[in-house]
C-alpha positions as CSV (number, residue, x, y, z in Angstrom):
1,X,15.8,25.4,-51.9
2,X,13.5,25.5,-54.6
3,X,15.7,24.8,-57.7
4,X,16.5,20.7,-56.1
5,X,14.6,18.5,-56.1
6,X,14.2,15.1,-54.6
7,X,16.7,13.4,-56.9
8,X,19.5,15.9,-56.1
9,X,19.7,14.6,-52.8
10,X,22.1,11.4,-52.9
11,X,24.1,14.2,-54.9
12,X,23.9,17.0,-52.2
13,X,25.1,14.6,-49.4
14,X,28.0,12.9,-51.3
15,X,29.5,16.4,-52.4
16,X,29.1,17.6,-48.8
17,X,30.6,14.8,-47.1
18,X,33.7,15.2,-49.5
19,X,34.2,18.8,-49.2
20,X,32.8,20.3,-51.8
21,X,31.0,24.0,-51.0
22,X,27.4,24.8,-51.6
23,X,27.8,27.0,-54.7
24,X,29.8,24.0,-56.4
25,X,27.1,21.8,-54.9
26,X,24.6,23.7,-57.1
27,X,26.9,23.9,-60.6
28,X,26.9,19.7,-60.0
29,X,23.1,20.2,-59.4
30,X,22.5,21.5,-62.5
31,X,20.7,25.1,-61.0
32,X,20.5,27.7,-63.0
33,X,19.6,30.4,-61.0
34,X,21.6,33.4,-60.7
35,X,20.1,34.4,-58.0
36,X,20.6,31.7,-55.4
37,X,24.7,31.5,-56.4
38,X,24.5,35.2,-54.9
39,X,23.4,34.3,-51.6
40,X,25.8,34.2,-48.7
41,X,27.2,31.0,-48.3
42,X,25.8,30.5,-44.3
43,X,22.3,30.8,-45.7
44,X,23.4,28.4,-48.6
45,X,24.8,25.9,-46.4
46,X,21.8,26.4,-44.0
47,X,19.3,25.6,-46.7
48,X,21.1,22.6,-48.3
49,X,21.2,21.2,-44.7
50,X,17.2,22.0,-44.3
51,X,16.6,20.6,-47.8
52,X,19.0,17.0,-46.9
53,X,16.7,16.8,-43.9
54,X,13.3,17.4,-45.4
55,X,14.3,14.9,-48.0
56,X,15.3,12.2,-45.5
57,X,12.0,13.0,-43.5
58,X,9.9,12.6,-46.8
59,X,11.8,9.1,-47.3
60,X,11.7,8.2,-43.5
61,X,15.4,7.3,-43.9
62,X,17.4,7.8,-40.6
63,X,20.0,9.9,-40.3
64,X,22.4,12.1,-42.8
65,X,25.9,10.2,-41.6
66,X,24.3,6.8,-42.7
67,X,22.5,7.2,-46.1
68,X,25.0,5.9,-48.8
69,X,27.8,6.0,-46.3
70,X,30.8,8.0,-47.6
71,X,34.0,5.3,-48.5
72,X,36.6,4.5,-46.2
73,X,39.2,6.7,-48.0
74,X,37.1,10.2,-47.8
75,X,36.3,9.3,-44.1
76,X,40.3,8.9,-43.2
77,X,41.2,12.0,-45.1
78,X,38.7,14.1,-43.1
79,X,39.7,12.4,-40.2
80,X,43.3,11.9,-40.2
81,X,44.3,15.0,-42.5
82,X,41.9,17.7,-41.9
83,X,42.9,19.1,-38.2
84,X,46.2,19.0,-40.0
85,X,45.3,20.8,-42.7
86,X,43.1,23.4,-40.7
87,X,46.6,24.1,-38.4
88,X,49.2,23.8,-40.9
89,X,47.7,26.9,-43.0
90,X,45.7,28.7,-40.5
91,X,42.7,29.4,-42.7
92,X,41.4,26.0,-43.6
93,X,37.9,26.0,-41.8
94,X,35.7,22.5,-41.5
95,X,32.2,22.5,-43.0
96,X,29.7,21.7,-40.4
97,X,28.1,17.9,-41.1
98,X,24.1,18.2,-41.7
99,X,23.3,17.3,-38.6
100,X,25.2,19.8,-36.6
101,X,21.8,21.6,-36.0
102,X,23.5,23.6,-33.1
103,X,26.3,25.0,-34.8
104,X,26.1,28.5,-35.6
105,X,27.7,29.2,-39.0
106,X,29.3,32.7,-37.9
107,X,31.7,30.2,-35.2
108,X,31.9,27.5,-37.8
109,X,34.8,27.4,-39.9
110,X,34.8,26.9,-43.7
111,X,36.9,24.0,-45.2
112,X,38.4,25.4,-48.8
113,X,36.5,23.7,-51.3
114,X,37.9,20.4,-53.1
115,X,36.3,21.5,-56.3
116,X,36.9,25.2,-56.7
117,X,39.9,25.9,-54.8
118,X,37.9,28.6,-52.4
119,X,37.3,30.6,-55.8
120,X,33.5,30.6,-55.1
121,X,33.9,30.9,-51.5
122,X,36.7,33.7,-50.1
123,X,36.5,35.3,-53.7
124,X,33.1,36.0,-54.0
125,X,33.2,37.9,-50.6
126,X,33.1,42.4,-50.6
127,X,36.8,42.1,-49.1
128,X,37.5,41.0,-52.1
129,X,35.5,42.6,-54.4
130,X,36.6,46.2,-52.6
131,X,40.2,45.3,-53.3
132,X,39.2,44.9,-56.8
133,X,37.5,47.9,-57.3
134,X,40.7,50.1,-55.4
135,X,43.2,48.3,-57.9
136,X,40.5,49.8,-60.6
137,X,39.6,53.4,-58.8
138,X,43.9,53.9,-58.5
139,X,44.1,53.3,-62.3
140,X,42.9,56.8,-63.4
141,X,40.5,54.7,-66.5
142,X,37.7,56.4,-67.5
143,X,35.1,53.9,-68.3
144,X,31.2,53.5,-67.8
145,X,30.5,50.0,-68.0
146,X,32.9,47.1,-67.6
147,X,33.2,43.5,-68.3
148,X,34.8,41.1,-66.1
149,X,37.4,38.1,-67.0
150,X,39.0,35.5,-65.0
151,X,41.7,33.4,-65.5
152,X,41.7,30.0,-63.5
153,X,44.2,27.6,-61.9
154,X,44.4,24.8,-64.8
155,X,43.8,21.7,-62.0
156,X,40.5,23.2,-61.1
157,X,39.2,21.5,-64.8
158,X,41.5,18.3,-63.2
159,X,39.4,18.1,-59.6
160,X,36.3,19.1,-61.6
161,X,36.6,15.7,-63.7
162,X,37.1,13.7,-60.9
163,X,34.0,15.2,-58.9
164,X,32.0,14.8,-62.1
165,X,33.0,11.2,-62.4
166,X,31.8,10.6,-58.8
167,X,29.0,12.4,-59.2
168,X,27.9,10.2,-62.5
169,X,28.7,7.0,-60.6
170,X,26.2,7.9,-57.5
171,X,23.6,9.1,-60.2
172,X,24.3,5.9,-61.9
173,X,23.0,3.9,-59.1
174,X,19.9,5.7,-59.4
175,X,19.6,4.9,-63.0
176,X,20.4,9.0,-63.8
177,X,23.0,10.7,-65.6
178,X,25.0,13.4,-65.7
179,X,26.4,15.1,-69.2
180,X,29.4,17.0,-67.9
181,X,28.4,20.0,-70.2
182,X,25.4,20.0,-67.7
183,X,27.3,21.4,-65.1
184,X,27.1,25.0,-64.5
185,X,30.8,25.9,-65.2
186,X,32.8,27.9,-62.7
187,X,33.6,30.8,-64.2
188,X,30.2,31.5,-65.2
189,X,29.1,30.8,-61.5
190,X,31.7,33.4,-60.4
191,X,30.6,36.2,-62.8
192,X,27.2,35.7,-61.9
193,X,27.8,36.5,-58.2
194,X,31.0,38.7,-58.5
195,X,28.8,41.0,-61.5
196,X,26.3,42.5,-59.3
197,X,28.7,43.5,-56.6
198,X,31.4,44.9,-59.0
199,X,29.0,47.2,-60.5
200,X,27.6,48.4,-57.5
201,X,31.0,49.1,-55.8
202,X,32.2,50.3,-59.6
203,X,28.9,52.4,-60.2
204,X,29.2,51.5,-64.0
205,X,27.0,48.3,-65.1
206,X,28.5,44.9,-66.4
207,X,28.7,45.0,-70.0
208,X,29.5,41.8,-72.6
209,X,30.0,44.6,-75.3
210,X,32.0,46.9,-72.9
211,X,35.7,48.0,-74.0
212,X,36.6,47.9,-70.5
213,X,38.3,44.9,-69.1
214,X,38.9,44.4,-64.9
215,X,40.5,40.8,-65.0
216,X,42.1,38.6,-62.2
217,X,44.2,35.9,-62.5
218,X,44.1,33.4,-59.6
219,X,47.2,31.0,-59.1
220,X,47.6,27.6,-57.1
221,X,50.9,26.5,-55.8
222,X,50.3,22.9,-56.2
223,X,48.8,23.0,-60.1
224,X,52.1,21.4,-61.4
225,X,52.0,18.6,-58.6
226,X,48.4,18.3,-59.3
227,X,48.8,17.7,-63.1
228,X,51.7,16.3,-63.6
229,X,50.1,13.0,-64.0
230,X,48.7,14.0,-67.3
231,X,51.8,14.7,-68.6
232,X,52.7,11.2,-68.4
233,X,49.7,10.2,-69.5
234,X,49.7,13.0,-72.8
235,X,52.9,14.1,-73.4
236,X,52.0,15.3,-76.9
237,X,49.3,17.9,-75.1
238,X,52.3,19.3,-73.0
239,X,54.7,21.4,-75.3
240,X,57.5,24.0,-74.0
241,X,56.3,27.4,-75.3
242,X,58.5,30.9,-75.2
243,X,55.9,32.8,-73.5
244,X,54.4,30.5,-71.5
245,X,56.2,30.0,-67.7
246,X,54.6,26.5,-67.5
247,X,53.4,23.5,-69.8
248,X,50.3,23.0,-67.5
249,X,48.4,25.6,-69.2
250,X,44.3,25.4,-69.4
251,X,44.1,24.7,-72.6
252,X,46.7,21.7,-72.2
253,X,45.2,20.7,-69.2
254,X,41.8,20.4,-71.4
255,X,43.0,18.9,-74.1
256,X,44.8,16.3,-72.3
257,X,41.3,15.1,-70.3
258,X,39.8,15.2,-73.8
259,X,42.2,12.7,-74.6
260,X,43.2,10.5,-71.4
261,X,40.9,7.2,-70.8
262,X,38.6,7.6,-67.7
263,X,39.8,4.3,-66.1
264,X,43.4,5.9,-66.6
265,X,42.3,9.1,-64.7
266,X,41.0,6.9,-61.8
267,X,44.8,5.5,-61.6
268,X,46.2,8.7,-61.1
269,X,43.7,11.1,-59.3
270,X,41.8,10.9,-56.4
271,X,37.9,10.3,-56.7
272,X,36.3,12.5,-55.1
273,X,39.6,15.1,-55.2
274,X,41.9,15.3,-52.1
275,X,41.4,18.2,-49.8
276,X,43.5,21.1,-50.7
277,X,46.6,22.1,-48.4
278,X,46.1,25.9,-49.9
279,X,43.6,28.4,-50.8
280,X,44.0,30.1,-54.3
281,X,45.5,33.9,-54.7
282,X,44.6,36.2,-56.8
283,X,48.0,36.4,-59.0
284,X,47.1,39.8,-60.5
285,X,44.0,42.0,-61.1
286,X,44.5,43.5,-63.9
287,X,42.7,46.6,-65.7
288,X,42.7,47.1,-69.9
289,X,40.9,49.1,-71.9
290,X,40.0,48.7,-75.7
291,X,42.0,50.3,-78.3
292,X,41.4,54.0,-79.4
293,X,42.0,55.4,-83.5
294,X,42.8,58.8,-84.6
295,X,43.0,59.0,-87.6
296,X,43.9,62.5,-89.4
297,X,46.1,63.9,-92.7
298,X,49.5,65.3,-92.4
299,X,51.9,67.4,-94.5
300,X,55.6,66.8,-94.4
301,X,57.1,69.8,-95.0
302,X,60.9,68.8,-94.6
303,X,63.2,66.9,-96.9
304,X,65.3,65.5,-93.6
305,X,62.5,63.8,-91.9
306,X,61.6,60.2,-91.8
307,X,57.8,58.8,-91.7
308,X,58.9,56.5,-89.1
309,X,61.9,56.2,-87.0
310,X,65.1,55.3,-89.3
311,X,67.4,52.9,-87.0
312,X,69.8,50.9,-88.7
313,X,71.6,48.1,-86.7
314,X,70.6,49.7,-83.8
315,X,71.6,53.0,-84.3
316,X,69.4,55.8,-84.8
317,X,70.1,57.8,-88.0
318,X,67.4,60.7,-87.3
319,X,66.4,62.2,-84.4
320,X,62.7,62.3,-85.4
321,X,60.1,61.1,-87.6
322,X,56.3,62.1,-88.5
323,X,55.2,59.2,-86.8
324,X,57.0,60.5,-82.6
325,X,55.8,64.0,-83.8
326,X,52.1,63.1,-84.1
327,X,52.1,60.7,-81.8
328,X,54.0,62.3,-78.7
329,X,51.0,64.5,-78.5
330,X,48.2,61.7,-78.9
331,X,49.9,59.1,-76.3
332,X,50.4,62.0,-73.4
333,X,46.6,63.3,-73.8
334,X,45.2,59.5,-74.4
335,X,47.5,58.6,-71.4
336,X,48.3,55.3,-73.4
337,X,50.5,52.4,-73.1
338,X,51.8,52.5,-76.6
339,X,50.7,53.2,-80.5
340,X,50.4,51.9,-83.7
341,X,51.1,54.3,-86.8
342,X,49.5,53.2,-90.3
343,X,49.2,55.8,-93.1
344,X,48.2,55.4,-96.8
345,X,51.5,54.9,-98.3
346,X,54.6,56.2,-97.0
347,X,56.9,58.9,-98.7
348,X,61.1,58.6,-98.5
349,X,62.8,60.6,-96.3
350,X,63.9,63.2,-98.6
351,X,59.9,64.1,-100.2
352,X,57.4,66.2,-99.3
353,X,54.1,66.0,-98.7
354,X,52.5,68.7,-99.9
355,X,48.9,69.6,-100.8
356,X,45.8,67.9,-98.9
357,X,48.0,65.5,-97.0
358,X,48.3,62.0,-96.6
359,X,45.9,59.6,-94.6
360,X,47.0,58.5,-91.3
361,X,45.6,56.7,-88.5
362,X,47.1,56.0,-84.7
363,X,45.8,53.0,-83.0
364,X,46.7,54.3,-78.8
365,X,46.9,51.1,-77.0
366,X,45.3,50.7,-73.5
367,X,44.2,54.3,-72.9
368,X,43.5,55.5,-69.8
369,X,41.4,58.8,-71.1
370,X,39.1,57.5,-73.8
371,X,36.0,60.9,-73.6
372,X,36.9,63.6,-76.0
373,X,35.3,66.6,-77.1
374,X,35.1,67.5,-80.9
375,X,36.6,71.0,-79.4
376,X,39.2,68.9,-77.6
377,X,40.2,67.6,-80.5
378,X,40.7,70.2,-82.2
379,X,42.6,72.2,-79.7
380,X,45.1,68.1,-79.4
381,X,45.2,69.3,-83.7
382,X,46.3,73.0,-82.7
383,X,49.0,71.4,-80.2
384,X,50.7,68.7,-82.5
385,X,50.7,71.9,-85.6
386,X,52.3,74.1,-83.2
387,X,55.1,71.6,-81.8
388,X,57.0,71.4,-85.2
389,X,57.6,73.2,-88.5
390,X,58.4,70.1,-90.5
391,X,54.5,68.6,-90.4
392,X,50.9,70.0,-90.1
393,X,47.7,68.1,-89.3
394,X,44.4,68.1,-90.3
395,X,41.0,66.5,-90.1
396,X,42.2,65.1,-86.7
397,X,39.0,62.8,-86.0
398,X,38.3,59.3,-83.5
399,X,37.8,56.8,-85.4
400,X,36.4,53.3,-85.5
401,X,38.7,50.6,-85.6
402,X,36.8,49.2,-89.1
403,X,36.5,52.6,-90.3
404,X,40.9,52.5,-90.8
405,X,40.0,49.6,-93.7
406,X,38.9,52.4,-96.2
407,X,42.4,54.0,-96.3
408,X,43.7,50.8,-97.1
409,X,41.2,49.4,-99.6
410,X,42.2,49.5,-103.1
411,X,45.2,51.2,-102.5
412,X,46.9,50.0,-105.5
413,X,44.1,51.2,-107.6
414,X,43.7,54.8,-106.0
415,X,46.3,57.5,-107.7
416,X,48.9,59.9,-106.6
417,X,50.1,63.1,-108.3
418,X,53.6,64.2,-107.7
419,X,55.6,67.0,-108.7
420,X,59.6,65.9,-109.7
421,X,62.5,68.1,-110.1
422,X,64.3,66.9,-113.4
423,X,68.1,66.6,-114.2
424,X,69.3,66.4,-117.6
425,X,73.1,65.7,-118.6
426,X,72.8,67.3,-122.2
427,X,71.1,70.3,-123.1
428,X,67.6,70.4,-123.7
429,X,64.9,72.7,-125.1
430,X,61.2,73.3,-124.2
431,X,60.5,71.4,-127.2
432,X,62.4,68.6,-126.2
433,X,60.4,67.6,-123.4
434,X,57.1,69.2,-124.8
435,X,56.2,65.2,-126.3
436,X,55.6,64.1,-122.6
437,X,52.4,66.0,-122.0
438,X,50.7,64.0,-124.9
439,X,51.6,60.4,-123.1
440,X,49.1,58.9,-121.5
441,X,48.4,55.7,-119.5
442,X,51.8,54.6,-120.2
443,X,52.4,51.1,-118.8
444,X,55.5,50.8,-116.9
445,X,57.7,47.4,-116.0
446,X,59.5,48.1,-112.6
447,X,61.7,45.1,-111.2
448,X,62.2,46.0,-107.5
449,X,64.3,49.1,-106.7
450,X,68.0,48.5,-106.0
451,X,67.6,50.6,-102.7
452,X,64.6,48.6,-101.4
453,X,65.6,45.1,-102.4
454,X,66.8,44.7,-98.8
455,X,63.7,44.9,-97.5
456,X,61.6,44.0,-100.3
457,X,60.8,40.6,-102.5
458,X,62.8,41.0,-106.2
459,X,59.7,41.3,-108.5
460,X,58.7,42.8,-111.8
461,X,55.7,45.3,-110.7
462,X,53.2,46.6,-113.7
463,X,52.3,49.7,-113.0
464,X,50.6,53.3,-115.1
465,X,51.8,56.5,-115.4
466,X,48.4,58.2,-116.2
467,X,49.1,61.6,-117.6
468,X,52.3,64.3,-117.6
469,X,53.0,67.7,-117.8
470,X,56.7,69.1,-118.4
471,X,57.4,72.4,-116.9
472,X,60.4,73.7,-118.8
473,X,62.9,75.5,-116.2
474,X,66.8,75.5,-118.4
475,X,68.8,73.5,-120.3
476,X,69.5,71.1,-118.1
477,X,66.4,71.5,-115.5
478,X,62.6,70.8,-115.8
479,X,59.8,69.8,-113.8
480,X,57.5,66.7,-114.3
481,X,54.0,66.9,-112.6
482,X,52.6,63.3,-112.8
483,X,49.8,61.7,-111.9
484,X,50.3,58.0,-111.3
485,X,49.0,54.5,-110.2
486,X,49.8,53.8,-106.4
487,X,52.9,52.6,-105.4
488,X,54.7,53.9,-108.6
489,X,58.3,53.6,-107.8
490,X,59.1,57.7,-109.1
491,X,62.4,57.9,-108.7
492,X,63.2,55.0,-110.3
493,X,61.1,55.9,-113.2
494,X,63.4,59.1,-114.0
495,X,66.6,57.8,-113.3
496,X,65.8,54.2,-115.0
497,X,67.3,52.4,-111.9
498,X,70.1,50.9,-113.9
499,X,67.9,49.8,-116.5
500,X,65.5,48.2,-114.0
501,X,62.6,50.7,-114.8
502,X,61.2,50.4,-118.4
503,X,60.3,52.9,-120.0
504,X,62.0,55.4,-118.4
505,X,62.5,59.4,-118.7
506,X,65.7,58.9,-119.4
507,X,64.9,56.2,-122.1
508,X,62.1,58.5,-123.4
509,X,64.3,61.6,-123.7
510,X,67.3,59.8,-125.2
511,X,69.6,60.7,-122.7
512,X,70.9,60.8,-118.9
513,X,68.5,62.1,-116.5
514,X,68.4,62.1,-112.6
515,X,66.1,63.4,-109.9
516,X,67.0,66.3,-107.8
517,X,63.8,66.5,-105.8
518,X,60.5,65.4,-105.1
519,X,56.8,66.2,-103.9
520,X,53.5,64.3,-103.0
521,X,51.0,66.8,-104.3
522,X,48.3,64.5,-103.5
523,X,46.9,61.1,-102.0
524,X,43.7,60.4,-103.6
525,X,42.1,58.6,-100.9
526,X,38.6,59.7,-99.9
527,X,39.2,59.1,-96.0
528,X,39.3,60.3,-93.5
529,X,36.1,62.5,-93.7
530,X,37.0,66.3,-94.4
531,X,36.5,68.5,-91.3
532,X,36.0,72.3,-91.2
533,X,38.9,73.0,-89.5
């Protein structure tokens, strides 16, 4: 085994004689090569058994058994407990000594590691790896590469620090040491062996970058037992969370060895670990893949239609909203697990949006189709404009996730032009109103609307009505284009609010005045890009 070397060998034989397997052997060894994790675990045992013996030939020593002697405690457990073990559970298997010679490996039986739990031995197997890929092939993803994440039992970082300590003691003795970041660390070992045969049962390559997730989540039914003792030890690490079923999470776990003395560790946990009573299980394998944006501009065309759904105390108040009528479409073609609607601005229930629409964007979560033709789009545009008479879409587009920041950037500073529908209480003339055209940049003082204070902080909001133009209709009716600063409360602004809104129209005027109706005629936001629809 060409990546040990002579000074590995007190190391090889102590981690052997107290049940450790050969790809652990290697991580405590230091090896980085990928290649030799990948090999099957009878040639690995075979060569760690012709390397212990060409070392002890080299030093003339005699046999395996009697260099640095294992203690008396590891020799009782494997005496007194293992046969136990092996019949209690049915698939703990005994690791052949070194000097078994004449024991063939395929009638040997493998003792679960005391280190990794079995992770790098049963789990690393192509049963395993084909169950993998058929909980990924029945998922219906489409994906071309993938990148792989496991989630590990929180004692394995316990029985890890107790192997490490023995390990630093033994290379102590020889006047070595051992940094624990040293150590190859488990999960990396496991994705180095479990990549290769992923993507060739997967026929997609790994990818670091990839939007693809397969994840597993292997479980121990001891971990509580196992770490308990650092709960005594750290009870500051170990807090009750809502989400979480146990305190013994990893990250406790970690930050409770950061903090616990060694010589308090030694108290409490066995050094080298205990052989475990049970293999791990894979909890869940799990598929996700990485977030998808449309983004697009609609027109609202009704004056009964919310942007999102209007639920008040649990009760529904509409039976639509743009938002389920864009998104209906979007989720059922994506095959999705949920969305996220965002828009530049939002209009009130009873406006329209009118002219080149407003920005939108749709972020479908965990979507199972993700390949999309420009025509396919198009044709997802034609569906959504067809489904309803109250909106219209346009410049229907994917999207990149950083991309959705331009609708939002300087919103306050980008304009709007609306178009209101004016109530007057006494009579008016064309003359009357004719003044307002001349007004421009006229700074406005808005303390927060009566009707949003619910829902919004009670503040005093600058903000600039650019320019006006009256449109005389009666004596009691005119229209007001406007073109104004972003998030201009409107209404407000003709009506007065109460006094809450200064100047207003009605101020302005000298008299009562309400609004009957209002338009969006347009959100000046350059985004998303125009399409030729």
């Amino acid at each position: 085994m060409s990546s040990l070397t002579e000074k590995d060998s007190p190391v090889v034989q102590l981690l052997m004689n107290t049940g450790t397997c050969p790809r652990c052997i290697l991580r405590f060894c230091c090896v980085g090569s990928q290649a030799l994790y990948r090999r099957s675990y009878k040639d690995l045992m075979k060569d760690l058994k012709e390397f212990l013996k060409n070392n002890e030939e080299k030093e003339g020593t005699v046999c395996f058994d009697e260099v640095d002697p294992p203690c008396k405690r590891i020799r009782l457990e494997h005496t007194e407990e293992g046969l136990e073990d092996l019949n209690h559970n049915g698939t703990l298997q005994q690791i052949p000594s070194a000097n078994d010679e004449n024991t063939a490996m395929k009638n040997s039986v493998v003792k679960i590691c005391s280190v990794c739990l079995g992770i790098l031995q049963e789990f690393c197997e192509a049963d395993f790896v084909k169950k993998v890929c058929q909980k990924v092939n029945s998922t219906d993803y489409q994906f071309t590469s993938f990148v792989f994440s496991v989630s590990l039992p929180p004692q394995l970082s316990v029985r890890e620090r107790a192997a490490w300590l023995l390990v630093k003691q033994e290379m102590g003795k020889l006047g070595l040491s051992l940094a624990k970041d040293d150590i190859v660390q488990l999960k990396e070992a496991y994705k180095w062996i479990i990549h290769p045969q992923l993507s060739e049962e997967l026929g997609v390559p790994a990818d670091g970058k990839s939007l693809f997730e397969v994840s597993v989540v292997f479980a121990h039914p001891e971990t509580e037992e196992e770490c308990r003792f650092l709960a005594t030890a750290c009870p500051d690490c170990f807090k009750p969370a809502k989400n979480k079923q146990s305190v013994f999470t990893r990250m406790a776990v970690i930050k409770a060895l950061e903090k616990i003395k060694e010589e308090d560790f030694l108290k409490h946990f066995p050094c080298p670990p205990s052989s475990p009573k049970n293999l791990c299980v894979a909890l869940e394998i799990q598929c996700n893949n990485g977030a998808i944006f449309v983004a697009g501009r609609y027109n609202k065309y009704s004056r009964n239609l919310p942007q999102t759904p209007w639920i008040i105390d649990g009760e529904r108040k509409l039976e639509s909203s743009v938002e389920e009528l864009i998104s209906e479409h979007l989720m059922a073609e994506f095959k999705a697990d949920s969305f996220n609607f965002s828009s530049s601005g939002r209009e009130d229930v009873d406006v329209r949006t009118l002219g080149n629409g407003r920005p939108f964007a749709i972020e479908l979560v965990n979507p199972r189709r993700i390949h999309f033709t420009a025509e396919e789009i198009k044709g997802l545009q034609q569906t959504i404009n067809n489904s309803s008479d109250k909106i219209q879409v346009r410049d229907l587009q994917l999207v990149t996730r950083s991309a959705i920041g331009r609708m939002k950037e300087g919103e306050e500073e980008k304009t709007k032009t609306y178009s209101a529908l004016v109530w007057t209480d006494e009579a008016i003339q064309k003359e009357d109103i004719a003044f307002l055209d001349g007004i421009k940049e006229l700074k406005l003082d808005q303390k927060t609307p009566l009707r949003v204070l619910h829902r919004r902080p009670l503040a005093v909001r600058c903000r600039i009505i650019h320019t006006m133009k009256s449109e005389y209709i009666d004596a009691h009716h005119f229209r007001l284009h406007l073109k104004t600063q972003a998030g201009t409360y409107i209404k407000e602004f003709v009506h007065g609010d109460f006094g809450r809104t200064k100047p207003n129209i009605g101020s302005l005027l000298n008299r009562t005045t309400d609004i009957l109706e209002l338009d969006v005629e347009s959100v000046d936001v350059d985004w998303p890009p125009t399409l030729d629809n």
